[in-house]
MARBA-3410 file (N, C-alpha, C, O; in Angstrom, 1 decimal):
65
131.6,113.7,108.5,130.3,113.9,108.0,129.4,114.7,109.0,129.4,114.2,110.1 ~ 128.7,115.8,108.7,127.9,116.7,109.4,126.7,115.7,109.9,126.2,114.8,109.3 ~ 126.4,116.0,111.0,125.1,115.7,111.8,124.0,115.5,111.3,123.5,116.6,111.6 ~ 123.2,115.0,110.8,121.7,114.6,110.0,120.7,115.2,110.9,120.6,115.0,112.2 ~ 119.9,115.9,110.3,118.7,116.8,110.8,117.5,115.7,111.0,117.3,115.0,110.0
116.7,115.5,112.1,115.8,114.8,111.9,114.3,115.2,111.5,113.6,115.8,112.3 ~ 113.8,114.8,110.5,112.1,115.5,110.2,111.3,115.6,110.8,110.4,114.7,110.7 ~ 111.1,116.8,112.0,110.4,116.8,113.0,108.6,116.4,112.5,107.8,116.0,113.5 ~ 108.2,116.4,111.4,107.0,116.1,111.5,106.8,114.9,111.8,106.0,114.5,112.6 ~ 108.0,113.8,110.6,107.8,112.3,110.8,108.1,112.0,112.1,107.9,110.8,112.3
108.7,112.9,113.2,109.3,112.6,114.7,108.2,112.4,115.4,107.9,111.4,116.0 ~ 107.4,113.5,115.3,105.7,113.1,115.6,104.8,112.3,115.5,103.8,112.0,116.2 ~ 105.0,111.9,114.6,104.0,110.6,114.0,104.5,109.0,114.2,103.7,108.1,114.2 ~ 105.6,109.0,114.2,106.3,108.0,114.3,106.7,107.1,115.3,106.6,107.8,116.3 ~ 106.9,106.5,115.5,107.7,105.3,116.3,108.4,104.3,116.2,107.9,103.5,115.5
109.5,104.2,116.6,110.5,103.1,116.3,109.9,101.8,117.0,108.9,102.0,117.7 ~ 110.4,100.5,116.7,110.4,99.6,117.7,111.6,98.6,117.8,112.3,98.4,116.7 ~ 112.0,98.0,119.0,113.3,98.0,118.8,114.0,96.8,118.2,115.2,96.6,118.5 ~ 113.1,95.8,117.1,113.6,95.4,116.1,113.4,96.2,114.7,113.1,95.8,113.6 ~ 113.7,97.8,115.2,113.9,98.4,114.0,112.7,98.9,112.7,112.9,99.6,111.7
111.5,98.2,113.4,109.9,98.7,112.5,109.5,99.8,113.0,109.9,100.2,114.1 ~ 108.8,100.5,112.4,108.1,101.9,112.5,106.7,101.9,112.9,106.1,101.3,112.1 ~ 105.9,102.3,113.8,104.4,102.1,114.1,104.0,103.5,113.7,104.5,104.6,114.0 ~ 103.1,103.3,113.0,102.1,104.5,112.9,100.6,104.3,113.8,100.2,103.3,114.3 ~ 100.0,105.9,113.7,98.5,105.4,113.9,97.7,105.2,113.2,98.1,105.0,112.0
96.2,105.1,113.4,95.8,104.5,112.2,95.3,106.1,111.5,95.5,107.1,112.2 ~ 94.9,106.1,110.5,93.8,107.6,109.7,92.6,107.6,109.9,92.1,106.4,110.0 ~ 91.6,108.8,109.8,90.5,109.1,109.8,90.0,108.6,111.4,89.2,107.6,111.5 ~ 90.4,109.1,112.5,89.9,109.2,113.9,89.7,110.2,114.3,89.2,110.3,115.5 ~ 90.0,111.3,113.7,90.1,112.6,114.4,89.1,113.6,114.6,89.0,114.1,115.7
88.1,114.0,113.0,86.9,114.1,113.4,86.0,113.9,113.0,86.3,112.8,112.4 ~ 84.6,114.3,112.9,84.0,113.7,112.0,83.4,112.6,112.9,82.9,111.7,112.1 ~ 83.3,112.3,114.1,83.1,111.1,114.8,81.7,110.3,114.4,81.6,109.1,113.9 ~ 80.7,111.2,114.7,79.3,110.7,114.7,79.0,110.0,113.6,78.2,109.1,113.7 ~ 79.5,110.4,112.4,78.9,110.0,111.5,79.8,108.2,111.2,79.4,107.4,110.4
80.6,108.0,111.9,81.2,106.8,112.0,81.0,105.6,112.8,81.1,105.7,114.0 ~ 80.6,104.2,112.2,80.5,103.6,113.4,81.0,103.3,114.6,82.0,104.0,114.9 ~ 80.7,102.2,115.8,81.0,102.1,116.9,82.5,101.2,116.6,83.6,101.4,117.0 ~ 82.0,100.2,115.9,82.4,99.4,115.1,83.8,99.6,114.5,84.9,99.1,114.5 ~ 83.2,100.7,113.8,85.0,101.1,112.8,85.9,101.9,113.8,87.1,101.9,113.8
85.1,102.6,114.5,86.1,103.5,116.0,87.1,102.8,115.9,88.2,103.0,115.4 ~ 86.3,101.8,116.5,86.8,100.6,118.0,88.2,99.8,116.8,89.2,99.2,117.3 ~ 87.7,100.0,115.1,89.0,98.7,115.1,90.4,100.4,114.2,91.4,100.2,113.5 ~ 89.8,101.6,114.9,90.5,102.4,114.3,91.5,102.8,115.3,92.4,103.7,115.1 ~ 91.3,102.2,116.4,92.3,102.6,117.2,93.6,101.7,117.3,93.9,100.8,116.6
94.4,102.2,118.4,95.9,101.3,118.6,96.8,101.9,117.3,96.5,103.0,116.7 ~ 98.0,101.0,117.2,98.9,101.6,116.2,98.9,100.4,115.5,98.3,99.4,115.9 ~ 99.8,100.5,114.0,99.7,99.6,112.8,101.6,99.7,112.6,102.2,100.7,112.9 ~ 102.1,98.8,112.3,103.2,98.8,111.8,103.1,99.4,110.4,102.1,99.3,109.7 ~ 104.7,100.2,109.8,104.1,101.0,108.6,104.9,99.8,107.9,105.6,98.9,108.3
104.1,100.3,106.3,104.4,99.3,105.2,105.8,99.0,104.8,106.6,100.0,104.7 ~ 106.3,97.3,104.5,107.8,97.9,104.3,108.3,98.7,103.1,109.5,98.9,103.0 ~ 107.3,99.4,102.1,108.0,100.3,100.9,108.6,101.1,101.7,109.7,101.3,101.5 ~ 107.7,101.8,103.1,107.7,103.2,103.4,109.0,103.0,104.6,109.4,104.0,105.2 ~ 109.5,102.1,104.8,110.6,102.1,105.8,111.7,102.8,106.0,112.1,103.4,107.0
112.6,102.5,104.1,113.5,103.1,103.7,113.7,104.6,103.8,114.7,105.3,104.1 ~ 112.4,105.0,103.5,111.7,106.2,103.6,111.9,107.1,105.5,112.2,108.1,106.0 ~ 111.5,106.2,105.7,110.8,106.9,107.5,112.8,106.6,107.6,113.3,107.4,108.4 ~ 113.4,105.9,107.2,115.0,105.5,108.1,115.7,107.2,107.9,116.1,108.0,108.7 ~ 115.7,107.3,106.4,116.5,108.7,106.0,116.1,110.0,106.7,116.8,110.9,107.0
114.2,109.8,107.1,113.5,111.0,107.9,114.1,111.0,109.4,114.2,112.0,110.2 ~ 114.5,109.3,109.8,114.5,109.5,111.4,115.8,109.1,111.4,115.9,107.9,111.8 ~ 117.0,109.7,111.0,118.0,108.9,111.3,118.4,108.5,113.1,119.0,107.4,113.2 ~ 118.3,108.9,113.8,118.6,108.7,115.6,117.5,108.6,115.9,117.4,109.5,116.6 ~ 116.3,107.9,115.8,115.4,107.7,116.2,115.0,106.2,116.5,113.9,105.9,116.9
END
């Protein structure tokens, strides 16, 4: 079987952890700042584990990852 190409975008965004879960970051941090609270920043940062629909998904995109 040929070599599986990995989805360089989801390679970017992504992260494994090594029981196998996926971390993303969170959305809406990037611009736009001012008009957002201190409040919502502060709980917009760090990373989130992704949902398990989307697992199956991110496994096919990252196979070696």
């Amino acid at each position: 079987m040929p070599k599986l190409k990995t989805h360089r975008g989801a390679a970017k965004r992504f992260k494994r952890t090594k029981s196998g879960k996926f971390l993303r970051s969170k959305a809406f941090k990037q611009h736009i700042l001012n008009s957002k609270s201190t409040k919502r920043k502060r709980r917009l940062r760090g990373t989130v584990v992704v949902a398990a629909v989307d697992t199956p998904k991110l496994r096919r995109m990252l196979p070696y990852k």
